[in-house]
N, C-alpha and C positions, 0 to 999 in steps of 0.2 A: 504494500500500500504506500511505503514512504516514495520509493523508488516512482509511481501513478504521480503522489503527490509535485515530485520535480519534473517534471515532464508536463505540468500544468501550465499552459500558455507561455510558456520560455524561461519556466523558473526553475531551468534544468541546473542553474548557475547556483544552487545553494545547496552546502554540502547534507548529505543524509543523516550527516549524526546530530545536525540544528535542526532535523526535522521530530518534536516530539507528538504531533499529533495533525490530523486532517480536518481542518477549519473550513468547514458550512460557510463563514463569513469571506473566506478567500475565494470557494467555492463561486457563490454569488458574485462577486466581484468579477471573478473572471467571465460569467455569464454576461453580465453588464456591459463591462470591455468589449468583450465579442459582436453584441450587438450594436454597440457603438459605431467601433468599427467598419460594421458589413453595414448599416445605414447609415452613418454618419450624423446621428442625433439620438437623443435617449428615448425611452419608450414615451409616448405619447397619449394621453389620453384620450383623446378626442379618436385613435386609431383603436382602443384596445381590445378589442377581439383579436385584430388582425396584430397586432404586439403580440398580445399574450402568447397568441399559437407559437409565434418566434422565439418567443423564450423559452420555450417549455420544449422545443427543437433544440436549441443551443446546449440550453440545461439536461438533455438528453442527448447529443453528441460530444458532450466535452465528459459526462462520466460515462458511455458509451467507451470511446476514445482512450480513456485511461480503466478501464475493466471495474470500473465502481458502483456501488449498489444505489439506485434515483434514491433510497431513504436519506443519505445524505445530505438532499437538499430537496424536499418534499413540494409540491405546487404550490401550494400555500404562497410562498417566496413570490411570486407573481404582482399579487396583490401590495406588495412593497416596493417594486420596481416604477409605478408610476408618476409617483410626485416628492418633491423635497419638501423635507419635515423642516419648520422653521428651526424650530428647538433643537434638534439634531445638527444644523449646518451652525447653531450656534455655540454649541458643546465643543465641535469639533474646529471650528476655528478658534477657540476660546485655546483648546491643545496649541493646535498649532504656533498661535501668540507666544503660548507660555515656552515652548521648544524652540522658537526664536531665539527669545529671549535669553533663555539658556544658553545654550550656543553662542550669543554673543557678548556673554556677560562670563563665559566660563566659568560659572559658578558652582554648579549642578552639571550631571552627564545627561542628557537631549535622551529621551527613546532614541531607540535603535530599530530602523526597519518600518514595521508596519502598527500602525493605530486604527483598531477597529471597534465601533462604536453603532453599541444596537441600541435603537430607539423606542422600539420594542420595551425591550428590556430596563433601558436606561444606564446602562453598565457598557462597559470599553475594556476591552483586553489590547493587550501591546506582546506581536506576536516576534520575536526577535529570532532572525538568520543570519548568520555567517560564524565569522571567526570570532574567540573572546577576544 
């Protein structure tokens, strides 16, 4: 599974022993990407039948592709894809500020890598790859 996990939309670049588990959140993300890419804008709702189908393709060729079981990231996910949560883009730039900040004040050590942030849930994991 770890081995599926790097091979995940080009993130063959990170070595298997920083891989300690398979994130649903990176999951989606790449689905999102995907779609971006092959349309060139995010899902839309004013289109969303004809989105949803697309996602739920994607989301079934990318774990498809890496030999993974759809519970991973169940349909549900769909219904998350079509609009930005104010509160969530504000959480999350709220990080960002603060990881500036850091960085440039070298005070504190910055996250490393990825900050992932459910709105759902209201919680943010910080998923760290590479070398210590």
């Amino acid at each position: 599974m770890v081995e599926a996990y790097r091979q995940l939309n080009g993130l063959n670049f990170f070595p298997a022993s920083q891989l300690s588990f398979l994130s649903s959140r990176l999951l989606l993300a790449a689905v999102l990407l995907k779609f971006r890419t092959d349309k060139g804008r995010d899902p839309d709702p004013q289109s969303f039948p004809e989105d949803s189908q697309l996602l739920r393709q994607i989301r079934d060729d990318v774990l498809e592709s890496l030999s993974l079981n759809s519970d991973l990231l169940n349909d549900d996910f769909i219904s998350y894809c079509f609009s930005e949560m104010s509160p969530v883009c504000a959480v999350v730039g709220g990080v960002l500020g603060q990881e500036v900040v850091k960085a440039l004040s070298q005070r504190d050590a910055p996250h490393r890598n990825f900050f992932f942030f459910d709105g759902r849930k209201g919680n943010g994991v910080v998923d760290y790859f590479g070398p210590n």
